[in-house]
C-alpha positions in Angstrom: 13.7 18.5 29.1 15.5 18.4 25.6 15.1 14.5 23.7 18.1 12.3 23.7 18.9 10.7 20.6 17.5 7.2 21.7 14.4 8.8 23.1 13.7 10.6 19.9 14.4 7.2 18.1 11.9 5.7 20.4 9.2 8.6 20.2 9.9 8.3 16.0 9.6 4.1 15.9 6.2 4.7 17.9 5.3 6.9 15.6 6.2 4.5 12.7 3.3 1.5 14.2 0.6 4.1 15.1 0.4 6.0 11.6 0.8 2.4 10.1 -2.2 1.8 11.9 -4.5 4.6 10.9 -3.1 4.3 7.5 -5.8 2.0 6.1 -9.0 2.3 8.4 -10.8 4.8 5.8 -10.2 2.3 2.9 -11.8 -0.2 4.6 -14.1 1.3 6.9 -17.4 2.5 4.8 -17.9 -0.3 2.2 -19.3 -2.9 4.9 -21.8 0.1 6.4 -22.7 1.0 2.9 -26.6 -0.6 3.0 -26.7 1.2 6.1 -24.9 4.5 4.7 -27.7 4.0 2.0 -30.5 5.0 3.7 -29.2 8.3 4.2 -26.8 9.2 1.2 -27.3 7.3 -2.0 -24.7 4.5 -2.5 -25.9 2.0 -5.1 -24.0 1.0 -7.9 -22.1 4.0 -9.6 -21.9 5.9 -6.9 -20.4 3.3 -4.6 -18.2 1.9 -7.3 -16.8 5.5 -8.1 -15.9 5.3 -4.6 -13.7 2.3 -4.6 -11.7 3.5 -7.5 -10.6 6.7 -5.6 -8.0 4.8 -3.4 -5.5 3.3 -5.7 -5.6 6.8 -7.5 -5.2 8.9 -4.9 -2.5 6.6 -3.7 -0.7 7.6 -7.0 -1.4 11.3 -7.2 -0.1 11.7 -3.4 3.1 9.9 -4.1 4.2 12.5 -6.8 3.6 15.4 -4.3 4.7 13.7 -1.1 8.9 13.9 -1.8 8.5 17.2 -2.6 6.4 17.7 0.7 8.5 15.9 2.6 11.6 18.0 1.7 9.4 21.5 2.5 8.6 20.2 6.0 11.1 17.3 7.2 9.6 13.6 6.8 8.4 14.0 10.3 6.5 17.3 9.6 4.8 15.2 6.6 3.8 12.5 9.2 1.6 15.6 11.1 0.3 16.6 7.9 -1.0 13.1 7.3 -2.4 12.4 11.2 -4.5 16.2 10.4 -5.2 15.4 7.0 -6.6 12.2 8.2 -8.0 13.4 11.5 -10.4 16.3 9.4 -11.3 13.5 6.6 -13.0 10.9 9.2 -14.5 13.8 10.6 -15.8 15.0 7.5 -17.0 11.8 6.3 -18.8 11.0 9.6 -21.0 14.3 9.0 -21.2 14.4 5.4 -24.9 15.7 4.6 -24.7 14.2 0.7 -22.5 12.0 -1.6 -20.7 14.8 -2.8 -19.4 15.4 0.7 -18.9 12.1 1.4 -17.2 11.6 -1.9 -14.7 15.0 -1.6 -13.5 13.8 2.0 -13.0 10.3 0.6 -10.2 11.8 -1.8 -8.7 13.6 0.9 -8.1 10.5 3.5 -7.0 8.8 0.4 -4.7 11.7 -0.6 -3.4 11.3 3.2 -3.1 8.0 3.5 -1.3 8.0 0.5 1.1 10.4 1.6 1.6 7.7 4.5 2.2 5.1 1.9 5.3 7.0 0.7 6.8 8.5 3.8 6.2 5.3 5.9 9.6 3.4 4.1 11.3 6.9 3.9 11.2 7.1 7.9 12.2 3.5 8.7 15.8 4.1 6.7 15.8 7.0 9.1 14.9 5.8 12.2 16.3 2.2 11.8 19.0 1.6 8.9 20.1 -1.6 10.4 16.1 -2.7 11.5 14.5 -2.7 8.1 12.9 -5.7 7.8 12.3 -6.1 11.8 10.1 -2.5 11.3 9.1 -2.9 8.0 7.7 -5.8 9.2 5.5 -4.2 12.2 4.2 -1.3 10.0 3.2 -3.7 7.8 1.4 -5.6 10.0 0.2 -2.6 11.9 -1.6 -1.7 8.2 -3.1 -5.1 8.2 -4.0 -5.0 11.3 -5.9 -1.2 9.8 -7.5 -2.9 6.7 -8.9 -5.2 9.0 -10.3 -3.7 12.4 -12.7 -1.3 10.6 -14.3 -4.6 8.8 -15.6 -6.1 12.5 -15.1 -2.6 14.9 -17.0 -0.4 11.9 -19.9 -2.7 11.7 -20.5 -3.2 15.3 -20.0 0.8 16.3 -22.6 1.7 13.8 -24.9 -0.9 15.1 -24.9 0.7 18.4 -23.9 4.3 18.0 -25.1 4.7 14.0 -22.4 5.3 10.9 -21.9 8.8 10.8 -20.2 7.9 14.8 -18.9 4.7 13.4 -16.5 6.5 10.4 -15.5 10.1 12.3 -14.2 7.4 15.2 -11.5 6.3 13.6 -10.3 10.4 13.7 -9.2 9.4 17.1 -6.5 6.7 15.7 -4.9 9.3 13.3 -4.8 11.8 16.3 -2.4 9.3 18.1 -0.9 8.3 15.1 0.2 12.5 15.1 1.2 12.9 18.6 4.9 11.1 18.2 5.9 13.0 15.5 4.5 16.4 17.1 7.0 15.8 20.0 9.6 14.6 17.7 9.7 17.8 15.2 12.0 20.0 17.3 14.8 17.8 16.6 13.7 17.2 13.1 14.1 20.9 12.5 17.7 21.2 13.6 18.8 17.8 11.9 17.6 19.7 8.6 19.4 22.5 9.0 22.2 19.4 8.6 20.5 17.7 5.6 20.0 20.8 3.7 24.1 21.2 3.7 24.7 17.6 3.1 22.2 17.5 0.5 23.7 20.3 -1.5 27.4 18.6 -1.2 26.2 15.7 -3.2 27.6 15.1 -6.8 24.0 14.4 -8.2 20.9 15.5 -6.6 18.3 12.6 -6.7 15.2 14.1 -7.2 16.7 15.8 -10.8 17.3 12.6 -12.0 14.9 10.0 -13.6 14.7 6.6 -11.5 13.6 4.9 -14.4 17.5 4.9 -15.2 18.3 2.3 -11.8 17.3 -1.1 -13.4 17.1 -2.3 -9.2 14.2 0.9 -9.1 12.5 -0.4 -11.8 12.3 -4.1 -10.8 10.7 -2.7 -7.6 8.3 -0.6 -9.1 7.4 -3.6 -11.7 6.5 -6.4 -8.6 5.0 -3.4 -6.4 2.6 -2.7 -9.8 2.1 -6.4 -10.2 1.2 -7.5 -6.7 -1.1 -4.2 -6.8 -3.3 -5.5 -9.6 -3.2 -8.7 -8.6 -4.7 -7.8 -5.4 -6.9 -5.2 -6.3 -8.8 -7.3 -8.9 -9.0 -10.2 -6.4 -10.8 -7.8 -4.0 -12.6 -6.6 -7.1 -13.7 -9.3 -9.4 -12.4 -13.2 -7.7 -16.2 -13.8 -5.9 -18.1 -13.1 -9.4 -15.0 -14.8 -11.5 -15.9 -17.7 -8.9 -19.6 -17.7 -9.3 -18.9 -17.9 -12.8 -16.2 -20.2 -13.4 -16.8 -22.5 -10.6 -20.4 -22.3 -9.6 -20.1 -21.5 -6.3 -22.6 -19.8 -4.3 -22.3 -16.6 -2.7 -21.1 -17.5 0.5 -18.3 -19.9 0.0 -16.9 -16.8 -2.6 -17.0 -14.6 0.1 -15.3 -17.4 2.2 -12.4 -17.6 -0.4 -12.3 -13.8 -0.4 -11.7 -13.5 3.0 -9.0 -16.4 2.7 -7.1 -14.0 0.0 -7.6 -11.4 2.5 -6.9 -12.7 5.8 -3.4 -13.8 3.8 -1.6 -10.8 4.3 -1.3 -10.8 7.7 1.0 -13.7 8.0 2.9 -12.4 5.0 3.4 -9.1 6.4 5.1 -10.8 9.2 7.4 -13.0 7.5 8.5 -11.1 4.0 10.7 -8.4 5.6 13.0 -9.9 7.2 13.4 -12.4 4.7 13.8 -9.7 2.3 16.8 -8.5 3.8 18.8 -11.9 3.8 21.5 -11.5 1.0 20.1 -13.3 -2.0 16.7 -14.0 -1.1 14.7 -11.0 -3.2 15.1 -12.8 -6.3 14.2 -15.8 -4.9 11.2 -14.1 -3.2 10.1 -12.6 -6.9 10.6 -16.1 -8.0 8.0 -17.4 -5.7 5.4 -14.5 -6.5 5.8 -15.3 -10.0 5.1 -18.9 -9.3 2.5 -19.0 -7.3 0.3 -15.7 -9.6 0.9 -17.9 -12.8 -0.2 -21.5 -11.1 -3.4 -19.6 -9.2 -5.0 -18.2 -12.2 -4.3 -21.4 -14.7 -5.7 -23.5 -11.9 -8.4 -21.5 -11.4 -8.8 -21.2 -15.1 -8.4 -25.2 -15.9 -9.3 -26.8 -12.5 -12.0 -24.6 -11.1 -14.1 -27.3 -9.6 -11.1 -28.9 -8.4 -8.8 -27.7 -5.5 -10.5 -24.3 -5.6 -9.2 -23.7 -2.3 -5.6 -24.3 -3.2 -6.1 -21.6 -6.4 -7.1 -19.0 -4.1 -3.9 -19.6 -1.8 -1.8 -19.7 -4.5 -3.6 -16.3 -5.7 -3.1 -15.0 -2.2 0.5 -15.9 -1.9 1.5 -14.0 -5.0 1.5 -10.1 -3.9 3.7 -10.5 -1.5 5.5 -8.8 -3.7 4.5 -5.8 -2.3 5.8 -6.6 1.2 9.1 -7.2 -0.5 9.1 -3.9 -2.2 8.4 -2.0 0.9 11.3 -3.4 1.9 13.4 -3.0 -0.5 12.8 0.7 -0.7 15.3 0.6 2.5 17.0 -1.9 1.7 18.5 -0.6 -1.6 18.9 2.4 -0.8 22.5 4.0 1.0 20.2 7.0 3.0 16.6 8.5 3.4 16.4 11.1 0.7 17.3 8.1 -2.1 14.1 5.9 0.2 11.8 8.6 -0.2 12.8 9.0 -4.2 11.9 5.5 -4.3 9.1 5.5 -2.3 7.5 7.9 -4.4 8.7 6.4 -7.7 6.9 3.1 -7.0 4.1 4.3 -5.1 3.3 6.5 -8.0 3.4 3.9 -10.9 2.6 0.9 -8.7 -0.7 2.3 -7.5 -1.7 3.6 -11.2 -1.3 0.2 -12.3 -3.5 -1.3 -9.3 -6.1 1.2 -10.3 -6.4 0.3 -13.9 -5.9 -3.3 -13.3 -9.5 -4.4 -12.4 -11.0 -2.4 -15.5 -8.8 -4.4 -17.8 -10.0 -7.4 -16.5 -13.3 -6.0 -16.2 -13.2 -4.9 -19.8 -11.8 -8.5 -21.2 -15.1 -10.1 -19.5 -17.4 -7.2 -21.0 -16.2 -8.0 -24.4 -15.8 -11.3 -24.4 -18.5 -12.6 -22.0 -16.4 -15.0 -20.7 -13.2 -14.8 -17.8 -11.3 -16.7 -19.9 -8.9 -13.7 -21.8 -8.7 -11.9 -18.5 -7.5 -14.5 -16.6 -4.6 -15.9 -19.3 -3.8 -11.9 -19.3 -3.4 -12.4 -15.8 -0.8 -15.3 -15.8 1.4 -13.1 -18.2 1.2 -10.2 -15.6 2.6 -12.7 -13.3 5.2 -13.9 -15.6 6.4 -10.4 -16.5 8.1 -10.4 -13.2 10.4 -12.8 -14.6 13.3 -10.2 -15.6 13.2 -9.0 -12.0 14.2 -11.7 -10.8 17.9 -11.1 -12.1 18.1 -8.0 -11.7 17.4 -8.0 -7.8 19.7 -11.2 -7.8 22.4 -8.9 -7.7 21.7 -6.8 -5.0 22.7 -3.4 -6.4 22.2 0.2 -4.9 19.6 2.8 -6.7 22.0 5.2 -5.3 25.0 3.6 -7.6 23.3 2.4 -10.3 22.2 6.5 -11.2 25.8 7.2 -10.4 27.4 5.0 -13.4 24.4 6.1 -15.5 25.4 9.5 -15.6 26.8 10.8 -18.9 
């Protein structure tokens, strides 16, 4: 029986939540088996370090090559490609005889889930232009919910079943993730026999010009950088910069990391859809801004003090990235200009989350002290002052590359 249109909506907006939630389980599902991992493949130090750094640069690397991928096999066929991607890397990883196995099929479930990271907006705008923040929302979530499960599920499978069972499981959640999209790619096919003829009609094609022109695409790629460092060194660097600056033990710094952590769930939930009320992205920004700046000079002046209230602060600030996600539908008049954006800030954003801790990691190496790296911090919150305005105005990428044309 063919689909209806509501029933492939339905089969597609399924498909949204359950590749949302496979999206994240390889980030976060070997670094709490690693001592276990250990005794089989050597982790310690370098090894395991190099292994942390592959995600945010993957994530960048996959978002140049995923509108182009997207366009040779319909969004939806790049939404299999990421469920098998995915499905062969947890595999891989599970059975990996060495580290430079386990290290190879690392970069391709981060090259996957990257693609993810960049399609994911792309298919919301298709699937539900008037439900943006509503779905961005639950995809969110649903990746919380991913960067999360392996954390308690990982530790306990690999207690009872060993690690190598423990990280090809999670194989299973990117096979349902696929299943959606496989039923859902007949219709794709024939509604891109459409795009292809609308696509050439259009007075300039998006992908042959440079987003850097939209000042609305460059505010979102600035906060989606900025909330990506910020959050990337926290999970990095806040439990030694506490040690250090506070004196606080081991344990209550793995308590405050899991505060900064267990954040984003609620702020996956409520960002969207206040991202989409007329005026409130600027505010939003304002609030990010705020709340990065006071974190890090409390932390910096007050540590002793309050230290709790710092790290909420600190955890408040990338929500920034919730609101970009958003705002890649939001601002945008059709899919191909989302998945343009997508890529555009995925691609910077992610590059700057990557080198983000090593700054910061540098600053302390040369200094000996957190002080530097943590006043460098407070400007990178303040820097997303200017996007503040610009959001303000609530502009189209779409029509701000149109009047920049010569």
């Amino acid at each position: 029986m063919p689909l209806t249109p509501r029933s492939v909506v339905v089969f597609a907006l399924t498909g949204i939540i359950l590749t949302a939630l496979g999206i994240r389980t390889g980030v976060a599902a070997l670094s709490p088996l690693a001592t276990t991992i250990e005794l089989d493949v050597p982790l310690a130090g370098l090894p395991l370090g190099a292994l942390g750094m592959i995600p945010p640069l993957a994530f960048s690397l996959a978002a140049a090559v995923s509108p182009w991928l997207a366009r040779r096999v319909t969004i939806e066929g790049a939404a299999v490609v990421v469920g098998g991607l995915a499905i062969i890397a947890h595999l891989w990883r599970g059975f990996s005889p060495n580290y430079a196995s386990l290290f190879v099929a690392t970069i391709v479930l981060m090259l996957s889930a990257g693609i993810g990271n960049v399609i994911l907006p792309a298919l919301v705008k298709l699937y539900a232009p008037r439900a943006v923040g509503a779905m961005t929302a639950a995809y969110a979530t649903a990746m919380a919910i991913s960067a999360t499960a392996p954390t308690v599920a990982g530790v306990w499978m690999a207690d009872a079943f060993g690690w190598r069972l423990s990280l090809a499981t999670w194989a299973l959640v990117s096979f349902v993730g696929a299943i959606p999209w496989l039923i859902v790619i007949p219709f794709a096919k024939r509604r891109g026999i459409a795009e292809a003829e609308l696509n050439a009609t259009l007075p300039i094609p998006l992908a042959a010009v440079s987003l850097s022109r939209s000042p609305t695409a460059l505010a979102v790629m600035v906060i989606f950088a900025i909330a990506g460092a910020t959050a990337y060194t926290a999970f990095s660097l806040l439990p030694l910069m506490l040690s250090d600056i506070a004196g606080v033990g081991r344990t209550e710094a793995a308590l405050a990391l899991g505060l900064f952590s267990i954040m984003g769930l609620p702020l996956s939930l409520l960002i969207p859809p206040l991202a989409v009320r007329r005026g409130s992205a600027g505010i939003l920004v304002g609030v990010a801004t705020l709340t990065g700046a006071l974190g890090w000079l409390g932390l910096l002046l007050f540590p002793g003090a309050w230290l709790y209230v710092w790290v909420t602060l600190l955890a408040i600030s990338p929500l920034s990235f919730h609101l970009s996600l958003t705002l890649i539908g939001k601002r945008t008049k059709n899919h191909f200009s989302a998945l343009q954006l997508s890529g555009y800030v995925n691609r910077a954003g992610y590059f700057f989350a990557a080198i983000g801790p090593l700054l910061v990691g540098l600053g302390y190496q040369l200094t000996g002290g957190w002080e530097i790296s943590i006043i460098a911090l407070v400007v990178l919150s303040v820097l997303q002052i200017p996007a503040v305005w610009v959001l303000r105005r609530e502009r189209l990428v779409d029509d701000e590359l149109r009047d920049a044309r010569p």
